[in-house]
SERO-4910 file (N, C-alpha, C, O; in steps of 0.05 Angstrom, whole numbers):
BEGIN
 pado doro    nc1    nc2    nc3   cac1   cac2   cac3    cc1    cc2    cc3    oc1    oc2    oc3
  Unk    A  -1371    507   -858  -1354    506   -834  -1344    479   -829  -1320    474   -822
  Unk    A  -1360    463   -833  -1347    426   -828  -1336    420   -849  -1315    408   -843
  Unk    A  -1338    421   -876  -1312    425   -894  -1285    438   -893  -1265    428   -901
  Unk    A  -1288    460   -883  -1258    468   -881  -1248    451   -849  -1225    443   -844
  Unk    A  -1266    449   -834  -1247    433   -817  -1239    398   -824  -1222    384   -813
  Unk    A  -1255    394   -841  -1236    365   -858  -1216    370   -873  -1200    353   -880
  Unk    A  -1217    394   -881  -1201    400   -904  -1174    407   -882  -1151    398   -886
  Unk    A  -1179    419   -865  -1158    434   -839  -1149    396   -829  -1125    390   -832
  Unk    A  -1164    379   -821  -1158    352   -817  -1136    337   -837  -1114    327   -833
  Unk    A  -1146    338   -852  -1135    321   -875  -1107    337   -885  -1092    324   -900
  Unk    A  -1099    366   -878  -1077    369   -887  -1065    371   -866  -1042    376   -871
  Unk    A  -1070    369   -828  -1051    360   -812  -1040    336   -810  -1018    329   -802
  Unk    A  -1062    324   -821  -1052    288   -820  -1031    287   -851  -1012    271   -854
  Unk    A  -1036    301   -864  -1013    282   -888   -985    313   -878   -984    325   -899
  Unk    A   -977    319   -870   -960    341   -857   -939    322   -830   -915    319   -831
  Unk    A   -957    312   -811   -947    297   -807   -945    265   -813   -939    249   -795
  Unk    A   -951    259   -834   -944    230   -847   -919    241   -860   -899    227   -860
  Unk    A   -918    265   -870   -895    266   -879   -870    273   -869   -847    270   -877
  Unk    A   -885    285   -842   -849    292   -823   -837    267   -813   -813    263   -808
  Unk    A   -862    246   -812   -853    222   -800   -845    207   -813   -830    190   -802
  Unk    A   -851    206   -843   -836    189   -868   -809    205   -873   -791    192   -885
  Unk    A   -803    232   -866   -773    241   -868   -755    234   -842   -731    230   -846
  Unk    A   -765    232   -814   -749    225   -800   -744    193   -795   -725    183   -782
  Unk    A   -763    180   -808   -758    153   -813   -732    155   -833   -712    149   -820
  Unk    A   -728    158   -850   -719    158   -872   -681    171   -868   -660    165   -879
  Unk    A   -692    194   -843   -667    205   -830   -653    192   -812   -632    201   -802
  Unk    A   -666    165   -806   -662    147   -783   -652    127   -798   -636    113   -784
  Unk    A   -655    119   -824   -647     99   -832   -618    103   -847   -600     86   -849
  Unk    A   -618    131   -859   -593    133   -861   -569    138   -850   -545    139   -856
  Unk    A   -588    140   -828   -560    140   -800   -550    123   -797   -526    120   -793
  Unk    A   -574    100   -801   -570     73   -787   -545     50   -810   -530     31   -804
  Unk    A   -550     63   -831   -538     49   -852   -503     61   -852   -486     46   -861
  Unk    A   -498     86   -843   -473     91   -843   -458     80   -826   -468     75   -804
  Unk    A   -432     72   -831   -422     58   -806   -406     71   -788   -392     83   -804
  Unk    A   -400     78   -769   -385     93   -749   -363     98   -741   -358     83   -722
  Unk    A   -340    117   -746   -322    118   -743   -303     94   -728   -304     90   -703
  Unk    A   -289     82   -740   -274     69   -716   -245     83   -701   -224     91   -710
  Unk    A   -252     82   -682   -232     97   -664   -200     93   -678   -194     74   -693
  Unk    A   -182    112   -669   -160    111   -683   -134     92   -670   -126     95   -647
  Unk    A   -126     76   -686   -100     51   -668    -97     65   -653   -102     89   -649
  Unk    A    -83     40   -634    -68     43   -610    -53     29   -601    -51      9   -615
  Unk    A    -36     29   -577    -16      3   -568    -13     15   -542     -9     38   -537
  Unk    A    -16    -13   -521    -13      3   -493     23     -7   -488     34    -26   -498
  Unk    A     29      5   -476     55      6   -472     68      2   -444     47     12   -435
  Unk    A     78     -2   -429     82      7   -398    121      7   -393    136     -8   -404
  Unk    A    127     22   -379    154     25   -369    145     24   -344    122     26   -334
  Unk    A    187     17   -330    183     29   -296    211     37   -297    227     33   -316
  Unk    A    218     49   -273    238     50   -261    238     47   -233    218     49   -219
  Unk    A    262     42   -225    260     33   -201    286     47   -174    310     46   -181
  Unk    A    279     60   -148    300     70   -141    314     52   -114    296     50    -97
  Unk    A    339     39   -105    336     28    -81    341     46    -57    358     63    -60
  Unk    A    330     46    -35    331     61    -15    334     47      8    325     25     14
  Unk    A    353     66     23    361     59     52    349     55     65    343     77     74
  Unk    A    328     29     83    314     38     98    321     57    125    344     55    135
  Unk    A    300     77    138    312     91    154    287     93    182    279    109    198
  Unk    A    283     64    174    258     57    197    257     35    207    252     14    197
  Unk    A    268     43    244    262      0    256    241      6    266    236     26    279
  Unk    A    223    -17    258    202    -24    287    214    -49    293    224    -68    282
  Unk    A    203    -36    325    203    -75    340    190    -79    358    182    -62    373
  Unk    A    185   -109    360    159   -110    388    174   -126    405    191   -141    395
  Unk    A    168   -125    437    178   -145    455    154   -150    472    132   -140    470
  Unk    A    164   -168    494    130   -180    503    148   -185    532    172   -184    538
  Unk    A    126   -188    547    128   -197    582    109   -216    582     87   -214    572
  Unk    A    122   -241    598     91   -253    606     96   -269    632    118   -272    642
  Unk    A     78   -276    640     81   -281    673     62   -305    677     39   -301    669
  Unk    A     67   -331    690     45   -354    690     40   -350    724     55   -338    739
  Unk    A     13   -364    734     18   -362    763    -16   -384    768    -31   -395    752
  Unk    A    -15   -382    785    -52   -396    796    -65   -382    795    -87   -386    786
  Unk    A    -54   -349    805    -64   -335    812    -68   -309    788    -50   -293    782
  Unk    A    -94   -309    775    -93   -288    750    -82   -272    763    -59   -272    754
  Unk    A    -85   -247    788    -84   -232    796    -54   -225    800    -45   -203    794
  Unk    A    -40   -243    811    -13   -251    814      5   -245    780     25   -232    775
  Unk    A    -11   -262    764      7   -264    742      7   -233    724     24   -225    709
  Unk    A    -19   -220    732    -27   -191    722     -9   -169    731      1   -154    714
  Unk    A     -3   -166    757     15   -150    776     37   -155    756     42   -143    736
  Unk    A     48   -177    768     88   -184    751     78   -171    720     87   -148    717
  Unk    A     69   -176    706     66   -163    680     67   -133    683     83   -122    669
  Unk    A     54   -121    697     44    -94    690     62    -78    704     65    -54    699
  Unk    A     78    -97    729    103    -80    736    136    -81    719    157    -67    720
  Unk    A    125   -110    702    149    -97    678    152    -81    659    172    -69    651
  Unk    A    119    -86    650    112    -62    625    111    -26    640    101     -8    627
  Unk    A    120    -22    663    112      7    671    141      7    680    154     27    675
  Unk    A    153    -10    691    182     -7    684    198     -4    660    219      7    663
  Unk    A    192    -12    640    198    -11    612    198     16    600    215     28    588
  Unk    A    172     22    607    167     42    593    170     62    614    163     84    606
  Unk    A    180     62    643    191     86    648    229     88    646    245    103    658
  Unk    A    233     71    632    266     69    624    261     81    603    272    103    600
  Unk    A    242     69    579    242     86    550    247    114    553    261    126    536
  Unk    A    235    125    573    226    154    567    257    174    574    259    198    575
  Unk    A    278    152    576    298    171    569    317    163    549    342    163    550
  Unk    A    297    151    522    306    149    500    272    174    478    252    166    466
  Unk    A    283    203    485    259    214    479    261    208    444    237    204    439
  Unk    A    269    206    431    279    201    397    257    173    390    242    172    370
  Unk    A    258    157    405    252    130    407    214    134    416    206    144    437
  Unk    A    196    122    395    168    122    411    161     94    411    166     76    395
  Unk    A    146     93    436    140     64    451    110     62    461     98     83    468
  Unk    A    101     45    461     70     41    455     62     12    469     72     -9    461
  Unk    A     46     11    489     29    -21    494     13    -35    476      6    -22    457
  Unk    A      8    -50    476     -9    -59    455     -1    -98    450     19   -111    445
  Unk    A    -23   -102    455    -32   -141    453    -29   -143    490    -11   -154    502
  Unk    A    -47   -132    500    -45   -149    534    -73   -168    526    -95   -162    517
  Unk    A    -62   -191    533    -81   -220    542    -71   -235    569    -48   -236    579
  Unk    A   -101   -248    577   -107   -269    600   -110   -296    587   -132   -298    575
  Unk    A    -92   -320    585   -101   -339    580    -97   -362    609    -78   -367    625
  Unk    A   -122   -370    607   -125   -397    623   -117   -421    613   -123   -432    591
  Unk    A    -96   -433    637    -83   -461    622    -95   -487    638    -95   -487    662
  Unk    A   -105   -506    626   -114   -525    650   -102   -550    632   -108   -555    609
  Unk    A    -88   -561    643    -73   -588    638    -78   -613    666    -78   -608    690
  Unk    A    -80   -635    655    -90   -656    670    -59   -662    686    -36   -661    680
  Unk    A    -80   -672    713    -52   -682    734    -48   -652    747    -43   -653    771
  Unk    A    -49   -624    734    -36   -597    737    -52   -585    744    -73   -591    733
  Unk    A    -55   -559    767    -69   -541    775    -76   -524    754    -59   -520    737
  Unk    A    -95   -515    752   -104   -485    734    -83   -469    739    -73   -469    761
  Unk    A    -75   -453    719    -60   -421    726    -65   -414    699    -75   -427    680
  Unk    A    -57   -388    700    -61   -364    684    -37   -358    673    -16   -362    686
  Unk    A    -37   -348    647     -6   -335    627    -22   -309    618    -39   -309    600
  Unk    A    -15   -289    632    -23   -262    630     10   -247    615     31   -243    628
  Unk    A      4   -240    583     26   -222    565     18   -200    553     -5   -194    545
  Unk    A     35   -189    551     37   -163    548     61   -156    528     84   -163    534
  Unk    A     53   -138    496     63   -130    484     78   -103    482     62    -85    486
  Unk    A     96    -98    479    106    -67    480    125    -58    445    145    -66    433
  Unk    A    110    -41    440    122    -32    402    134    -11    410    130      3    430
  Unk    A    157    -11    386    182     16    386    184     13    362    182     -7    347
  Unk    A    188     48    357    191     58    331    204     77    325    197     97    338
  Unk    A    226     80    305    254     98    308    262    101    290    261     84    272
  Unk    A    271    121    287    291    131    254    316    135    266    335    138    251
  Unk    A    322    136    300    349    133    305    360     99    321    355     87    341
  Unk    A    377     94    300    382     62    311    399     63    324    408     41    333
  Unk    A    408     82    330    441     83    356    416     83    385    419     64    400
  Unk    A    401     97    390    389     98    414    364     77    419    357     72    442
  Unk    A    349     64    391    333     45    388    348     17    391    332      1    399
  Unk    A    372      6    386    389     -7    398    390    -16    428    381    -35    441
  Unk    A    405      9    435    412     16    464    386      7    480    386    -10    499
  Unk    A    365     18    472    338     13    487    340    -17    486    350    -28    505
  Unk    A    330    -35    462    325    -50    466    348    -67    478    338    -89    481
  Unk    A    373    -67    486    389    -77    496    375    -80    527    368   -100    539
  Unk    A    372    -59    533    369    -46    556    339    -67    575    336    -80    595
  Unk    A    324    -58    551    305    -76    551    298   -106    558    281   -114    574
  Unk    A    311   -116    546    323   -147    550    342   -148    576    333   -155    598
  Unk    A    363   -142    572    375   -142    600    372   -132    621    389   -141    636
  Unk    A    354   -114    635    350   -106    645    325   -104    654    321    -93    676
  Unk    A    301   -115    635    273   -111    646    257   -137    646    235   -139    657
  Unk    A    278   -165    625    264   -183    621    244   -186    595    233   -207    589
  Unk    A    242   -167    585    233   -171    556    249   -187    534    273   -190    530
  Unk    A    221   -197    519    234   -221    498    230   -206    470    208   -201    462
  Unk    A    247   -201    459    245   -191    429    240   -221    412    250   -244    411
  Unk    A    210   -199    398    201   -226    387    200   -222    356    201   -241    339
  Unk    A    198   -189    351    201   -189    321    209   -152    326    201   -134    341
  Unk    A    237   -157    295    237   -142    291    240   -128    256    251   -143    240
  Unk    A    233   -106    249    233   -100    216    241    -76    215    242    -60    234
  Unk    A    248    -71    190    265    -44    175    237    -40    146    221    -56    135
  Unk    A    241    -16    145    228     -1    125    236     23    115    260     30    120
  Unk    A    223     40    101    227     69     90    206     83    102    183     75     99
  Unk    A    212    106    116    193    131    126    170    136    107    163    115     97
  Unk    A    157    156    100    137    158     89    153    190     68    148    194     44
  Unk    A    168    206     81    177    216     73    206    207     51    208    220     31
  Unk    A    216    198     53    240    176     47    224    160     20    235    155     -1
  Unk    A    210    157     24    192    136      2    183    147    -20    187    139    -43
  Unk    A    165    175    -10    163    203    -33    182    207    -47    183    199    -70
  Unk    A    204    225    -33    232    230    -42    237    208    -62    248    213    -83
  Unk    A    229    183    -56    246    168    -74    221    166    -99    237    160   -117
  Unk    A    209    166   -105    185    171   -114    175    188   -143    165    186   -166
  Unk    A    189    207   -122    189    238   -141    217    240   -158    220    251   -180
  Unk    A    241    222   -140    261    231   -167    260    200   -188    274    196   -208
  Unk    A    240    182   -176    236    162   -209    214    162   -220    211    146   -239
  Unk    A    192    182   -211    167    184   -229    169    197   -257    153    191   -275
  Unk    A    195    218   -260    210    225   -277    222    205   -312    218    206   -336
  Unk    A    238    190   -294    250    169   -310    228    149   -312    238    128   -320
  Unk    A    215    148   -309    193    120   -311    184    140   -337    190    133   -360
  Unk    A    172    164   -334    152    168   -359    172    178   -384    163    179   -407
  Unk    A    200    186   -378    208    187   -396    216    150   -411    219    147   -435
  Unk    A    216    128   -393    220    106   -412    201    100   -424    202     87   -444
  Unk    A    176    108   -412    148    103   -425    141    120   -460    130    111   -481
  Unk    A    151    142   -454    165    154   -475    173    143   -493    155    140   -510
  Unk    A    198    131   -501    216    114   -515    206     97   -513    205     88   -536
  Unk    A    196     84   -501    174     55   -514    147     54   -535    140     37   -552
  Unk    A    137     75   -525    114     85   -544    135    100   -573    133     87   -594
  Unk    A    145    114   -574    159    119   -595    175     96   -610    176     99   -635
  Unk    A    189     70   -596    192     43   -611    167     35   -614    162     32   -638
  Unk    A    150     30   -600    120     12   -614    112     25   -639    107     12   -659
  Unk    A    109     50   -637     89     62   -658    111     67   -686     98     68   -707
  Unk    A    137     70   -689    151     66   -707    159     31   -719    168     26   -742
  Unk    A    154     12   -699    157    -15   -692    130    -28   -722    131    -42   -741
  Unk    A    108    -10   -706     79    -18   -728     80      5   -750     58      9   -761
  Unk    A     95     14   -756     98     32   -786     76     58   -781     58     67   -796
  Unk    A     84     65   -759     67     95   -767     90    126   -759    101    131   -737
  Unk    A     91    133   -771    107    160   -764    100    183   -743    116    201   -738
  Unk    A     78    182   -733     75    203   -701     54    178   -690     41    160   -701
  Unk    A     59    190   -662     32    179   -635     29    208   -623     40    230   -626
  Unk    A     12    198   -610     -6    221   -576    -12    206   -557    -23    184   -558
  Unk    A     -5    219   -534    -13    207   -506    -45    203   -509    -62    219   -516
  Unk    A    -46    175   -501    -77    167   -495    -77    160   -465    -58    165   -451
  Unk    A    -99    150   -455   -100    139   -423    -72    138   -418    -56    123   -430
  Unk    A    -64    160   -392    -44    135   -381    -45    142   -356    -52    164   -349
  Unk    A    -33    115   -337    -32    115   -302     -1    114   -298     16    102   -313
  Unk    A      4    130   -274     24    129   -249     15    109   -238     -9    105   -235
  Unk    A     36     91   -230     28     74   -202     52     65   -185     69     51   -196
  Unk    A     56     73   -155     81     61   -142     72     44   -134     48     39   -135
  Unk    A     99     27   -120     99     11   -106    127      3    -95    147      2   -110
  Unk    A    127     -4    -68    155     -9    -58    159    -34    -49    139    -43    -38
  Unk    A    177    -48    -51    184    -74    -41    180    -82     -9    179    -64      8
  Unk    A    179   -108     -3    183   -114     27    204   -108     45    227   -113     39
  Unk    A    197    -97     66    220    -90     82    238   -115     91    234   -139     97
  Unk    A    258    -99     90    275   -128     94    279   -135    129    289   -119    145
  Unk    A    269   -157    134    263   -160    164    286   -179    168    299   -194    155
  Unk    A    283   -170    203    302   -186    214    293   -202    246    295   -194    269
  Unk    A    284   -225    236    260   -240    261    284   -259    279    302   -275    273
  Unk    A    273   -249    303    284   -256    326    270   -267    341    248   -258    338
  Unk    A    271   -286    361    254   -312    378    274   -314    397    298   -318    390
  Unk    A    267   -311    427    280   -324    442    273   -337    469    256   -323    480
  Unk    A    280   -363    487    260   -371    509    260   -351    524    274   -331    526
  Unk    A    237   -361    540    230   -349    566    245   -348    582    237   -358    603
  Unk    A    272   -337    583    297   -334    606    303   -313    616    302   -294    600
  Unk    A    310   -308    636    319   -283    647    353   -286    653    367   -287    673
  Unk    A    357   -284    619    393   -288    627    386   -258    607    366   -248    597
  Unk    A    427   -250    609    431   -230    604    424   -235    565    425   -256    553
  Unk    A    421   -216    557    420   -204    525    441   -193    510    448   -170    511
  Unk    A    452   -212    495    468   -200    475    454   -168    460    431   -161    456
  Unk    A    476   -157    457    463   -123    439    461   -132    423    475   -150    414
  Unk    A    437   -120    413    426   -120    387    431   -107    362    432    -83    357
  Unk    A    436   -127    347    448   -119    316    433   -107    295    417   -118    280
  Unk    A    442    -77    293    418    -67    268    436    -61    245    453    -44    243
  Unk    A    428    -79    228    427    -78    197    407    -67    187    392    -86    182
  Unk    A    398    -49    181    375    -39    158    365    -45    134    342    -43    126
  Unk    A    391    -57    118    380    -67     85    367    -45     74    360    -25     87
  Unk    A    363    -49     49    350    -32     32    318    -38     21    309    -61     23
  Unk    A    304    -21     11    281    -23     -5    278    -17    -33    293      2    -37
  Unk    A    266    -22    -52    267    -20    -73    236      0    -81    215    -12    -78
  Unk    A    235     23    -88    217     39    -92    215     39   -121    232     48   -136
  Unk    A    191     29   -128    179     25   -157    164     50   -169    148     61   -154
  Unk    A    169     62   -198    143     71   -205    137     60   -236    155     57   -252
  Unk    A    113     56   -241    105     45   -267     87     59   -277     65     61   -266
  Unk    A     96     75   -309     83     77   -313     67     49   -337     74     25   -341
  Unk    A     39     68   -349     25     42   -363      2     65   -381    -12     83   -372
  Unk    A      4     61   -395    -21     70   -412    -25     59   -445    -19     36   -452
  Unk    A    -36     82   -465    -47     77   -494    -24    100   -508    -18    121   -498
  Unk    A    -12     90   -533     -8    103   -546    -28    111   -572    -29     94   -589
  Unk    A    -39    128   -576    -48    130   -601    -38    146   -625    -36    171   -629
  Unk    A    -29    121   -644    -20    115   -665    -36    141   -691    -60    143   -694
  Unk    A    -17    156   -704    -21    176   -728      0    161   -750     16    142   -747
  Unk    A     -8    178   -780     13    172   -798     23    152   -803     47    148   -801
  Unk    A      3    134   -810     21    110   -823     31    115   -843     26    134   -857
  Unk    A     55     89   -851     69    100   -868     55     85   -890     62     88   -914
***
């Protein structure tokens, strides 16, 4: 009985010495082959580009009011900004919004303390015949200072432009990968990685500054300018058939 179990011993142990001397052996010849190297390539990139009308003003104007009296300088503000904005509201096309009210304390030597309590007011419009008019209106009539104003492309407007050059971008991407890969002597490629990417240029602004006066307001001049709506493409060609 203790013989055959050495005998049962001794042929598990050389059974596995030997699976382990074959997968050694299967490991080494793995190790010794060398590994495909991936097939050429050339990254390539095109764009095209569309210009567009912008068909968007924003603009901001401000109130501000100095006094001794914070309380004093708070009132005059908040009865121009609720005047303002109850004139807006019969430009319904036109949206108007508060936004930046601050209290600053001024103390200068020789000079009493007082307060400069301002107040920001934003407009935003795709119609510039009535976004105009407002801010005319605005200025002359309410005491607001236009302090900046800018042109852009809608969000819709931007797409549109988008969608009819995402087109032509990948077809030049096209024709460039087809010059590279005939360029390096091979007779076919295949799309490898590739990215879309937009991008649109700066809106073309038109910045305005003016003192603290309550004289009348020249109308305001809207020029729009254009934008330039990018798309790029960019990726790998991978290269077949050399010649």
């Amino acid at each position: 009985m203790n013989l055959r179990h050495r005998n049962a011993n001794r042929w598990g142990a050389t059974v596995g010495a030997a699976i382990a001397v074959s997968a050694l052996a299967s490991s080494l010849a793995l190790a010794q082959t060398p590994p495909i190297p991936p097939p050429p390539s050339v990254s390539v990139s095109a764009s095209a580009t569309a210009t567009v009308t912008n068909d968007r003003l924003q603009a901001w104007l401000r109130t501000e009011a100095e006094n001794v009296s914070p309380a004093a300088a708070a009132a005059q503000v908040n009865a121009v900004s609720a005047k303002a904005l109850a004139d807006a509201k019969a430009f319904p096309g036109v949206k108007v919004a508060t936004m930046g009210y601050s209290t600053q304390q001024i103390a200068e030597k020789g000079k009493p303390t007082r307060w400069r309590v301002a107040q920001t007011i934003a407009i935003d419009a795709t119609d510039f015949t009535a976004a105009a008019t407002l801010l005319s209106k605005l200025q002359d009539e309410n005491g607001l200072l236009l302090s900046n104003m800018s042109f852009s492309v809608t969000d819709k407007a931007r797409r549109d432009a988008e969608d009819g050059v995402t087109q032509q971008a990948i077809k030049a991407w096209q024709a460039r990968a087809e010059q590279a890969a005939n360029g390096l002597g091979f007779a076919a490629w295949r799309v490898g990685h590739v990215t879309v990417q937009t991008s649109g240029g700066q809106p073309y602004p038109v910045m305005r500054a003016q003192p603290m006066a309550m004289t009348a307001a020249a109308p305001v001049a809207i020029e729009a300018g254009t934008t330039d709506v990018t798309v790029t493409v960019s990726g790998d060609a991978v290269l077949d058939k050399p010649r």
